[in-house]
LOPAMAR-299101 format. One record per residue: z, y, x of N, C-alpha, C in turn; residue number from 1; chain. Coordinates in pm, whole numbers, plus 50000, padded with zeros to 5 digits. Layout:
REM LOPAMAR-299101
+-------+--------+-------+-------+---------+--------+-------+--------+-------+-----+-------+
|   nup | nnorth | neast |  caup | canorth | caeast |   cup | cnorth | ceast |   n | chain |
+-------+--------+-------+-------+---------+--------+-------+--------+-------+-----+-------+
|     Z |      Y |     X |     Z |       Y |      X |     Z |      Y |     X | NUM |     A |
...
+-------+--------+-------+-------+---------+--------+-------+--------+-------+-----+-------+
//
This chain:
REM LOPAMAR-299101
+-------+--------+-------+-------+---------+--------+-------+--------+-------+-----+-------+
|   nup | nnorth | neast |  caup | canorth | caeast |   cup | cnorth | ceast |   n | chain |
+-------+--------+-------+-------+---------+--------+-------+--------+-------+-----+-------+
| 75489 |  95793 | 05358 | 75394 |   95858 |  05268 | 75467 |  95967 | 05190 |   1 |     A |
| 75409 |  96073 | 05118 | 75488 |   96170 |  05057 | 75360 |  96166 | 04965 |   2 |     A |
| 75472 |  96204 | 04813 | 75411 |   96197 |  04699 | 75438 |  96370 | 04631 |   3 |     A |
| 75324 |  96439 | 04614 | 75326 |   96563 |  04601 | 75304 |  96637 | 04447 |   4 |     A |
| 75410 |  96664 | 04341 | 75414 |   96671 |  04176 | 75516 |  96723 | 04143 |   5 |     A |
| 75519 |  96753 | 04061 | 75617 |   96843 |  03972 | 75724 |  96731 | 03925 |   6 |     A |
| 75830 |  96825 | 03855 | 75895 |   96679 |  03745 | 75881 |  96693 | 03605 |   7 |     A |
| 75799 |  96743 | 03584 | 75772 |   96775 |  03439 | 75659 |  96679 | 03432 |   8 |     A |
| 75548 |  96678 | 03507 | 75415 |   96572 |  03464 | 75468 |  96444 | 03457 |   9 |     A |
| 75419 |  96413 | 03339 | 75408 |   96258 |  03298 | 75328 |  96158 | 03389 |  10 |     A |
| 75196 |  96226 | 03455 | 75138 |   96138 |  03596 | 75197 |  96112 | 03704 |  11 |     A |
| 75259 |  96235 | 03792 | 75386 |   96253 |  03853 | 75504 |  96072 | 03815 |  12 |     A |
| 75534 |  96137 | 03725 | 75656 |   96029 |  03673 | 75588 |  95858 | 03615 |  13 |     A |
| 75458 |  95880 | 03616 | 75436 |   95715 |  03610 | 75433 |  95682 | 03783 |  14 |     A |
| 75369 |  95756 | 03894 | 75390 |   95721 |  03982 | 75521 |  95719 | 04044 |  15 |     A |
| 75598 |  95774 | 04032 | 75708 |   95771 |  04071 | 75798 |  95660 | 04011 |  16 |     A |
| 75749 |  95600 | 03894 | 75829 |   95512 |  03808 | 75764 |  95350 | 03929 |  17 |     A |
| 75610 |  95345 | 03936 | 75575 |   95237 |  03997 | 75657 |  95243 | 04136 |  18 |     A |
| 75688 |  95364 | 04224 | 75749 |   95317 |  04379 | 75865 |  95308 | 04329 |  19 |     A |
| 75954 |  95347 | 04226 | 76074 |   95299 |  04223 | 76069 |  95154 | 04180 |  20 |     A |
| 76048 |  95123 | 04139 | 76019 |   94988 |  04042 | 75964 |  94886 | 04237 |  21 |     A |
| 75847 |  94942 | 04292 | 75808 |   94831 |  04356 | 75888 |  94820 | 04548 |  22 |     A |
| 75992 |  94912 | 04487 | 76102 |   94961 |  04604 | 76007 |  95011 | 04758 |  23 |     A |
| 75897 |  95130 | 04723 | 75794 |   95178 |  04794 | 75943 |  95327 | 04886 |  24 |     A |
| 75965 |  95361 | 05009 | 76038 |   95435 |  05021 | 75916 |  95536 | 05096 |  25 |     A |
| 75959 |  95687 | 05016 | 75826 |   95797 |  05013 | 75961 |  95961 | 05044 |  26 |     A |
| 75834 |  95998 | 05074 | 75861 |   96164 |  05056 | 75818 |  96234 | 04946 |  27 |     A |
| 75935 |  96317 | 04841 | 75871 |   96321 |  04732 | 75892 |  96519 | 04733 |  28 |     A |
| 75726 |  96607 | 04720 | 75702 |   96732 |  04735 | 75742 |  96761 | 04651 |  29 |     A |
| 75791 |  96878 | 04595 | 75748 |   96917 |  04479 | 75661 |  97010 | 04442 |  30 |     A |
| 75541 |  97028 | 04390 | 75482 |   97148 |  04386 | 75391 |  97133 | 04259 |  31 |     A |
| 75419 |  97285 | 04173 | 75283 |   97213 |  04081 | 75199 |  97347 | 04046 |  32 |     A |
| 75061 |  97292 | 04089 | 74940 |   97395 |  04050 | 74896 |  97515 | 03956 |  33 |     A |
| 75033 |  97496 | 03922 | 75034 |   97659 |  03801 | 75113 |  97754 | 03808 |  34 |     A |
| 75198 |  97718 | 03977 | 75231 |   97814 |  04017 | 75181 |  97907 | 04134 |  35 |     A |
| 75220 |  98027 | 04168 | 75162 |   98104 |  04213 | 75139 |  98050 | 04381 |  36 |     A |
| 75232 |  97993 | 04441 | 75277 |   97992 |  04522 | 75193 |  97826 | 04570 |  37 |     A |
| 75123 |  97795 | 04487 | 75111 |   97622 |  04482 | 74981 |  97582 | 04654 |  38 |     A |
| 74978 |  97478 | 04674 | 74925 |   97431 |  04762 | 74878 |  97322 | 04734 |  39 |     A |
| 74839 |  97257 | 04600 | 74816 |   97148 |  04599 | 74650 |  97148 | 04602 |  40 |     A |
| 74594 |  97283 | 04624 | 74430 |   97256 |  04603 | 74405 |  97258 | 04765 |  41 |     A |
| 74502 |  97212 | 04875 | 74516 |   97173 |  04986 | 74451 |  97083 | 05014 |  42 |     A |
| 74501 |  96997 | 04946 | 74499 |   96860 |  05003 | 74423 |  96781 | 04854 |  43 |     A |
| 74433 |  96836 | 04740 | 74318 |   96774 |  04585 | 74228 |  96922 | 04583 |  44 |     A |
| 74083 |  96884 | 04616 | 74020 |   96964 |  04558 | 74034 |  96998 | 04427 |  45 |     A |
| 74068 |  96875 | 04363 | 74052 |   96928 |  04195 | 74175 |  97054 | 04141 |  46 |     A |
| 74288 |  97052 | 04295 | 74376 |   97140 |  04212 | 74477 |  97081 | 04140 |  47 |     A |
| 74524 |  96917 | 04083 | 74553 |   96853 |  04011 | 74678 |  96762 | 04049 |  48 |     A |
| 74821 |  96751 | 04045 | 74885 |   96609 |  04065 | 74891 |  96515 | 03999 |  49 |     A |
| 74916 |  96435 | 04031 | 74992 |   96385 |  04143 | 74899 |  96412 | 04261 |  50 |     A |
| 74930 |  96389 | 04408 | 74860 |   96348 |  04535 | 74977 |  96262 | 04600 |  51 |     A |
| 74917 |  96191 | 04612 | 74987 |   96074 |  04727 | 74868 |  96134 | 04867 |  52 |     A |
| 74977 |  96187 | 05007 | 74928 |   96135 |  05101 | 75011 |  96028 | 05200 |  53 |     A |
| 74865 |  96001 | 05234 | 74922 |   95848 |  05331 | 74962 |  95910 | 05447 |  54 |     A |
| 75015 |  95763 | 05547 | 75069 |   95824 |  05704 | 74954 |  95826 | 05780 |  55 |     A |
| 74843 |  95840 | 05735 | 74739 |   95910 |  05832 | 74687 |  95956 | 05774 |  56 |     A |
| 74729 |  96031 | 05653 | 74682 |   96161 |  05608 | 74575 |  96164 | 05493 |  57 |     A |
| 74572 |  96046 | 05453 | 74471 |   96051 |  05351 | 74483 |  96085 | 05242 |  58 |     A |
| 74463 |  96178 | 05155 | 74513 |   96181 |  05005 | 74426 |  96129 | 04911 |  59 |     A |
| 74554 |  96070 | 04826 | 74522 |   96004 |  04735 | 74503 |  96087 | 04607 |  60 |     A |
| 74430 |  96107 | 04495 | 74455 |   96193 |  04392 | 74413 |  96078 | 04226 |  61 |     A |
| 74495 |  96152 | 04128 | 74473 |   96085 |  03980 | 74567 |  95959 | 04036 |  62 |     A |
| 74631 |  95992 | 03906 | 74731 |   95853 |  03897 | 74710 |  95721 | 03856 |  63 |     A |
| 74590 |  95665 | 03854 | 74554 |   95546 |  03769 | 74521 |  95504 | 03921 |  64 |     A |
| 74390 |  95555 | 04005 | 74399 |   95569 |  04157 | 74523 |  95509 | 04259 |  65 |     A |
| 74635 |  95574 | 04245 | 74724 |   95571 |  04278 | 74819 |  95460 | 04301 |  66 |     A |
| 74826 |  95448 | 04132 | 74919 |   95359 |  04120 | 74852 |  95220 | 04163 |  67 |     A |
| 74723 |  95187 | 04164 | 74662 |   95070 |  04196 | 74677 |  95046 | 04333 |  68 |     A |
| 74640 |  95146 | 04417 | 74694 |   95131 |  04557 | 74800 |  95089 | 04611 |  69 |     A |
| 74881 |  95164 | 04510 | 75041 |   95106 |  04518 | 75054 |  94954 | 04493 |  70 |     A |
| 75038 |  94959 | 04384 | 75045 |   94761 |  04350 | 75022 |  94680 | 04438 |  71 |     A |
| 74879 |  94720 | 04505 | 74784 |   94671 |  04595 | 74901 |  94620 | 04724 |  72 |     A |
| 74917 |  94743 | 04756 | 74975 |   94777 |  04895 | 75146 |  94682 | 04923 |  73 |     A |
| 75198 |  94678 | 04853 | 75320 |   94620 |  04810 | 75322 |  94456 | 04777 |  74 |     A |
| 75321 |  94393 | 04790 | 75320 |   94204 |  04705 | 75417 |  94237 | 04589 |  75 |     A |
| 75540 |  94301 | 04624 | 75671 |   94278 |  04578 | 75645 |  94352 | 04411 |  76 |     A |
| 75695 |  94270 | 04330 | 75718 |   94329 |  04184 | 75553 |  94379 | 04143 |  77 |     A |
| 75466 |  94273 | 04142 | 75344 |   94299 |  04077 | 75313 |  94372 | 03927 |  78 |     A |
| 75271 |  94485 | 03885 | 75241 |   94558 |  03809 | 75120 |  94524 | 03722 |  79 |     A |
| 75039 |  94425 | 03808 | 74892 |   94434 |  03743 | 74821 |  94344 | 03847 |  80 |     A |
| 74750 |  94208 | 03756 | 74715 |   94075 |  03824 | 74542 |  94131 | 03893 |  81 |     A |
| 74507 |  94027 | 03919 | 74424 |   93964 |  04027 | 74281 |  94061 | 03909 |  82 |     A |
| 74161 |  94086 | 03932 | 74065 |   94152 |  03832 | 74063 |  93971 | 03696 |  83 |     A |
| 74048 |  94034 | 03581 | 74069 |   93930 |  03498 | 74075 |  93974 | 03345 |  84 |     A |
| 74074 |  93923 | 03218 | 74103 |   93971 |  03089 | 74243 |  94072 | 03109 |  85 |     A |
| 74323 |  94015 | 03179 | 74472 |   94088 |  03118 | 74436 |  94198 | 03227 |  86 |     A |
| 74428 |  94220 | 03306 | 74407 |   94367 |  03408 | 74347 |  94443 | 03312 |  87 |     A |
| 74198 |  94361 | 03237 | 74157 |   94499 |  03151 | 74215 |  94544 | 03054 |  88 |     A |
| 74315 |  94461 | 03007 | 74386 |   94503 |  02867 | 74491 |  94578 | 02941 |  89 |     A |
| 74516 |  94568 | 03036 | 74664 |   94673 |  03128 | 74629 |  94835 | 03166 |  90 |     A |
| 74473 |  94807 | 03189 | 74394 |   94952 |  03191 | 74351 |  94973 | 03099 |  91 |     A |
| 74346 |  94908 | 02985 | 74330 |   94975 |  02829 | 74425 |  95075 | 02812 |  92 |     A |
| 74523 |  94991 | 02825 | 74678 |   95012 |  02765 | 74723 |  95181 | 02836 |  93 |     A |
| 74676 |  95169 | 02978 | 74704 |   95304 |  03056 | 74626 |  95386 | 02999 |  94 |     A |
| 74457 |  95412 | 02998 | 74361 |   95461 |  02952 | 74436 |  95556 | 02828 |  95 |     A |
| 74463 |  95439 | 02703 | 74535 |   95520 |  02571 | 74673 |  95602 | 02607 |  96 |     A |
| 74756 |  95589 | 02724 | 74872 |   95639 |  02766 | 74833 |  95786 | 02794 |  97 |     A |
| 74769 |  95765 | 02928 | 74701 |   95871 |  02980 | 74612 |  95960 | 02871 |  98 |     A |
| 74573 |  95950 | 02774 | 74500 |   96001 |  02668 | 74626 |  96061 | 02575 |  99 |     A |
| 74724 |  96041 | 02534 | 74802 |   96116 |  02498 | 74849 |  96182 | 02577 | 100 |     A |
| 74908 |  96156 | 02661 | 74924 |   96277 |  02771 | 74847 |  96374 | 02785 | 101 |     A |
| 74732 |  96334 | 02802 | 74630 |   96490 |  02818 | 74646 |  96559 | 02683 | 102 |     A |
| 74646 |  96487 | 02543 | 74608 |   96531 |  02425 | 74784 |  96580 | 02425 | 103 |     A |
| 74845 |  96605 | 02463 | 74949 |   96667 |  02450 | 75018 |  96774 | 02541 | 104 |     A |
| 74959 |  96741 | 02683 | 74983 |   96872 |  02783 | 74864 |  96974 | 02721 | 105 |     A |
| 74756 |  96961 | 02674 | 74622 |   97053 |  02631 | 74688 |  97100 | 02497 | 106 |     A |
| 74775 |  97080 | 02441 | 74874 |   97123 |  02328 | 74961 |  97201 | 02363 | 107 |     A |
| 75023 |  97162 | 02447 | 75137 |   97270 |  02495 | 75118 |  97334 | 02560 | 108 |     A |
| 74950 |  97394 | 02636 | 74930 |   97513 |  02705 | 74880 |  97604 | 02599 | 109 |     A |
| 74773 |  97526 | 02556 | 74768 |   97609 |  02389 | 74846 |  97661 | 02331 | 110 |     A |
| 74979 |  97648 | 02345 | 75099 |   97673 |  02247 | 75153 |  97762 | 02324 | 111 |     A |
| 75147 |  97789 | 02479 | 75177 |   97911 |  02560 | 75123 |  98033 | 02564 | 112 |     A |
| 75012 |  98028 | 02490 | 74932 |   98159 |  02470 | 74982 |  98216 | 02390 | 113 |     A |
| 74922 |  98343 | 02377 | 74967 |   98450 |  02247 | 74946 |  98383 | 02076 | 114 |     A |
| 75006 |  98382 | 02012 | 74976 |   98336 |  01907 | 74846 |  98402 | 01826 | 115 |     A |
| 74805 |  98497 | 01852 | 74690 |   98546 |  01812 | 74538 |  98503 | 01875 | 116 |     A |
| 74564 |  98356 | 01999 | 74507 |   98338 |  02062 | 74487 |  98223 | 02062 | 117 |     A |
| 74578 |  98140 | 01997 | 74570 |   97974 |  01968 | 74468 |  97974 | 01897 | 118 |     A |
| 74416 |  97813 | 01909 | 74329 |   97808 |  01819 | 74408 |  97655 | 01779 | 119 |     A |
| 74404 |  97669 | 01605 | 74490 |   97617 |  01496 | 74399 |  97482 | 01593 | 120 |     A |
| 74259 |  97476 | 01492 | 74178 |   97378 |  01450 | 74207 |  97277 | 01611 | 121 |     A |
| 74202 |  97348 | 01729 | 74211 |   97256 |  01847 | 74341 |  97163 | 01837 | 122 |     A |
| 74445 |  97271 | 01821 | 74591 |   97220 |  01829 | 74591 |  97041 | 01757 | 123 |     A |
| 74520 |  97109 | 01599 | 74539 |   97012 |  01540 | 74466 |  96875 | 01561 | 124 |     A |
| 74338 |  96891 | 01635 | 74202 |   96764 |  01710 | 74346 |  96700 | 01831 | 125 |     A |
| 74436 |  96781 | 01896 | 74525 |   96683 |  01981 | 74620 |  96627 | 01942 | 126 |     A |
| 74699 |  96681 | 01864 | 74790 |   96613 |  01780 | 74748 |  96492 | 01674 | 127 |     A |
| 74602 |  96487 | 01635 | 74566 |   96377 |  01564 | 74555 |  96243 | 01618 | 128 |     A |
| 74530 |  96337 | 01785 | 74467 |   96175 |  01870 | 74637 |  96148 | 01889 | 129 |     A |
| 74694 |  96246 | 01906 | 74783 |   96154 |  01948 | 74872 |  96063 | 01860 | 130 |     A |
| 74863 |  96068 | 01694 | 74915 |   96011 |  01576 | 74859 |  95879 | 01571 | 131 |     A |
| 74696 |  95909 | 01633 | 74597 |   95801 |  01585 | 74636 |  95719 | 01743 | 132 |     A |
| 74711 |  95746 | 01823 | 74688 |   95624 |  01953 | 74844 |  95570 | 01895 | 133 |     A |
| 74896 |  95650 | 01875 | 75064 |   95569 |  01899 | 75035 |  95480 | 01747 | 134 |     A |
| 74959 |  95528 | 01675 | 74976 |   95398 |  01523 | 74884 |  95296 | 01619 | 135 |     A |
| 74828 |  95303 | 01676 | 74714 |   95217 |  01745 | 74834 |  95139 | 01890 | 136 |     A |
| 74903 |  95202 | 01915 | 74991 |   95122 |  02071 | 75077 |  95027 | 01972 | 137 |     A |
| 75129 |  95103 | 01828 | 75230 |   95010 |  01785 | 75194 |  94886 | 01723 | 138 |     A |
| 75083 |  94913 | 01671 | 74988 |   94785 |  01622 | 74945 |  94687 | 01759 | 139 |     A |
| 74939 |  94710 | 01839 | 74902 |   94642 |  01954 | 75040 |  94559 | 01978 | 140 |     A |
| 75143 |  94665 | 01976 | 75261 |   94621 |  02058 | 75300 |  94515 | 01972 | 141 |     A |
| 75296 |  94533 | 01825 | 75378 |   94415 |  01721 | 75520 |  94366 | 01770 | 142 |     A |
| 75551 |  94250 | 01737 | 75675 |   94243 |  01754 | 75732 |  94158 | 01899 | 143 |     A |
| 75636 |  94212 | 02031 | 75609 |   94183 |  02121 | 75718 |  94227 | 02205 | 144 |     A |
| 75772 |  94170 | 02312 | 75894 |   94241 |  02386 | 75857 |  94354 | 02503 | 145 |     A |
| 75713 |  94319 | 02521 | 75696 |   94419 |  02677 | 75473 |  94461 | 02579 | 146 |     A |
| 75467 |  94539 | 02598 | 75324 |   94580 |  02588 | 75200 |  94445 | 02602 | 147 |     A |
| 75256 |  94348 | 02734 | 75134 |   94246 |  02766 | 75223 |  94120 | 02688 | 148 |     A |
| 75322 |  94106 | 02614 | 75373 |   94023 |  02549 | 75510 |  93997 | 02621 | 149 |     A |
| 75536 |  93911 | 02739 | 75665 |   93851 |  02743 | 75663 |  93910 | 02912 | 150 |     A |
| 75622 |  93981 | 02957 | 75617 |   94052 |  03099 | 75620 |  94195 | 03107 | 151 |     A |
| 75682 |  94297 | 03215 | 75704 |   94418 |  03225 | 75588 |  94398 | 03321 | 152 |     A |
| 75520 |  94518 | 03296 | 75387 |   94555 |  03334 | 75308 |  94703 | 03330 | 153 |     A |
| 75242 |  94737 | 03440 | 75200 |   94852 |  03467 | 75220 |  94899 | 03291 | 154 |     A |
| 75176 |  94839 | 03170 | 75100 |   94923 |  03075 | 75249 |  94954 | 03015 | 155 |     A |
| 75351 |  94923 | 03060 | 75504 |   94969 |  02973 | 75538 |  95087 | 03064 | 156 |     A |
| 75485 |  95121 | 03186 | 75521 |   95200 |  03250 | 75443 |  95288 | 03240 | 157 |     A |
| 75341 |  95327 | 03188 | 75252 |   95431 |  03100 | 75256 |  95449 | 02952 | 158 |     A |
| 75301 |  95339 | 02880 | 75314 |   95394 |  02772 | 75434 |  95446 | 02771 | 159 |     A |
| 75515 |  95448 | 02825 | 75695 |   95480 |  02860 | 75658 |  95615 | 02899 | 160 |     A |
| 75638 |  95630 | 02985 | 75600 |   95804 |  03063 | 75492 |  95863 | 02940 | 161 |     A |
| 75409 |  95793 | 02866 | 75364 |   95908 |  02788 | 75476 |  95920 | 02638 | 162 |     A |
| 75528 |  95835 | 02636 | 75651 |   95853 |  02494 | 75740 |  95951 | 02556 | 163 |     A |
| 75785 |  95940 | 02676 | 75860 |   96042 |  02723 | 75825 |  96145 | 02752 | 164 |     A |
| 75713 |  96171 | 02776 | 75668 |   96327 |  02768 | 75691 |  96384 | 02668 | 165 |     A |
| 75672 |  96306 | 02516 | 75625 |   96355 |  02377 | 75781 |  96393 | 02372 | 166 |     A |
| 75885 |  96281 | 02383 | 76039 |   96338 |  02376 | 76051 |  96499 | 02433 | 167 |     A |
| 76008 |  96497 | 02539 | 76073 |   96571 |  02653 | 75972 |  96738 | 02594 | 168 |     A |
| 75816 |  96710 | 02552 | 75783 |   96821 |  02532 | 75732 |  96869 | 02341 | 169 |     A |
| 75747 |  96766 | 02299 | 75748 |   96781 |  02147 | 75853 |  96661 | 02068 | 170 |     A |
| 75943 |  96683 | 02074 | 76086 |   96611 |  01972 | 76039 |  96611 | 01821 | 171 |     A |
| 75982 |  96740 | 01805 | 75937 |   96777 |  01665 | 75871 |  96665 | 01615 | 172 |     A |
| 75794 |  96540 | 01687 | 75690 |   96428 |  01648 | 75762 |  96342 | 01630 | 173 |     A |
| 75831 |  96284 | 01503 | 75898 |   96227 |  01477 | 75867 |  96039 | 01513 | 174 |     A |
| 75764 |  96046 | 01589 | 75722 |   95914 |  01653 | 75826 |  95808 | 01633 | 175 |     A |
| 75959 |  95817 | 01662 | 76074 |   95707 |  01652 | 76059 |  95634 | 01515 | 176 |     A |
| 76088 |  95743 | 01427 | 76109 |   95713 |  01287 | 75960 |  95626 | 01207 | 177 |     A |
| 75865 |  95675 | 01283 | 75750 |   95603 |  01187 | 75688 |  95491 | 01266 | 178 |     A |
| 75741 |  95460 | 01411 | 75705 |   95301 |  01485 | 75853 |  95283 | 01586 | 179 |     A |
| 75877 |  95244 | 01487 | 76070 |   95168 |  01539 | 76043 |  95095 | 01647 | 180 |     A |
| 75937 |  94986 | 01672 | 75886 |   94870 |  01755 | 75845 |  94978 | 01888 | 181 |     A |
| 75780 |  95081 | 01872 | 75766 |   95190 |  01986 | 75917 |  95241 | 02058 | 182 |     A |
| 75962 |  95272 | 01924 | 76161 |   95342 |  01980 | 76175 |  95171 | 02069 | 183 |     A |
| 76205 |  95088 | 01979 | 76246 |   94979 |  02079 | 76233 |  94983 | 02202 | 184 |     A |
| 76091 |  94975 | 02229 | 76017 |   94975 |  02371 | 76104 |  95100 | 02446 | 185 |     A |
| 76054 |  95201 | 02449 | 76103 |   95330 |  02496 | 76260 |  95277 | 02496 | 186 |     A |
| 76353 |  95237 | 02446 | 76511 |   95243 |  02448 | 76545 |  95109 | 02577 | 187 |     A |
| 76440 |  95014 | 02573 | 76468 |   94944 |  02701 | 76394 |  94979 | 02826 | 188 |     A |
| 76306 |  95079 | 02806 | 76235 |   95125 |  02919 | 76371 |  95199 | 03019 | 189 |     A |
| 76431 |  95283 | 02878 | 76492 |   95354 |  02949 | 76662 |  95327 | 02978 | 190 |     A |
| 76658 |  95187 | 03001 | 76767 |   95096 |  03050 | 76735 |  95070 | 03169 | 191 |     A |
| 76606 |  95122 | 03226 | 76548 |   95074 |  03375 | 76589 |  95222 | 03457 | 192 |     A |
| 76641 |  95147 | 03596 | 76701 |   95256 |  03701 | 76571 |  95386 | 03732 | 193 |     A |
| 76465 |  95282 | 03677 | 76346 |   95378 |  03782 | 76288 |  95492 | 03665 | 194 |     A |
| 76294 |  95456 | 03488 | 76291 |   95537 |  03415 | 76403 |  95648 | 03394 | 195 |     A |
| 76549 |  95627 | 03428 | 76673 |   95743 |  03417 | 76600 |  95811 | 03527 | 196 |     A |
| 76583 |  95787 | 03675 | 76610 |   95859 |  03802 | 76459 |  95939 | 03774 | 197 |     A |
| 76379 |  95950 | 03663 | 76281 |   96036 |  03693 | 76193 |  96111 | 03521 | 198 |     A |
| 76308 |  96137 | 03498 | 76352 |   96211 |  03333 | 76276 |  96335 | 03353 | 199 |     A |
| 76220 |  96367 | 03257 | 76107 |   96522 |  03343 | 76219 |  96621 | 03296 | 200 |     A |
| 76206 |  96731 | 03376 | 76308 |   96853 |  03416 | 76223 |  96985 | 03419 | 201 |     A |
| 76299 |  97046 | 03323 | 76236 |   97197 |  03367 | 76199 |  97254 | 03255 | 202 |     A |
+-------+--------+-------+-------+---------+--------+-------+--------+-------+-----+-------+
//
């Protein structure tokens, strides 16, 4: 299978975090849709990565998609149980991941425009959600060792890739300092082989 994304996306890098993690061996593209040269509205109509295609060619698109297939497809190193209470609290948990992520890539394209062209009031509607989810992940998380309590689970591997985006594309959010129990999380995430080998770049 070949997995087709940039290394900068945080969707990209949660999928890539699940085949490392569920020892899935892939072809990994690189290409991403905002460049000139891109091909990814090939094979995703929407234009959008990640795409997983399969060995008979099927593409896969959206990473929530994705990564379920993956789980699915694999026995080994389960991410996310049988349909049940805790599956929905694991797709909660992604849902709010994936929601900072957007509320923070839709920030930093905003922030690529001309400054005479931003608009303040938007900037500031994404940066709120994203104040208001991480006080909301850390309250969840409490003084819990893994997101679902005493297990590593799909939802540490999304909230991990969206903390690391915020590192990687706004440092300025002093997130560490005001949910320590979040730094925690994030500092053993990134004691895992499959979080170093896919650090966004660029």
């Amino acid at each position: 299978m070949k997995l087709i994304g940039s290394l900068t996306s945080p969707y990209v890098r949660k999928v890539r975090v699940v085949l490392a993690e569920k020892k899935i061996d892939y072809e990994f593209e690189v290409d991403s849709p905002w460049t000139p040269a891109t091909q990814v509205a090939n094979v995703n109509p929407l234009g959008k990565i990640p795409v997983l295609v399969l060995d008979d060619n099927t593409a896969l698109f959206d990473s929530r998609v994705i990564v379920e297939y993956l789980d699915n497809v694999a026995p080994n190193n389960k991410l996310m149980p049988g349909p049940n209470r805790e599956r929905t609290e694991i797709k909660r948990w992604e849902a709010l991941a994936d929601g900072v992520c957007d509320a923070a890539a839709l920030t930093f394209l905003e922030k690529k425009r001309p400054a005479a062209q931003q608009g303040a009031d938007w900037i500031s509607r994404q940066l709120d959600k994203i104040d208001r989810s991480l006080e909301f992940m850390a309250g969840e998380l409490g003084h819990n060792a893994w997101c679902m309590g005493t297990h590593f689970s799909l939802a540490d591997v999304t909230v991990g890739c969206a903390l690391g985006y915020l590192v990687f594309r706004f440092p300025e959010i002093a997130w560490q300092e005001k949910h320590p129990n979040l730094a925690r999380l994030y500092d053993k995430l990134m004691g895992r082989a499959a979080f170093v080998d896919t650090m966004p770049q660029g």
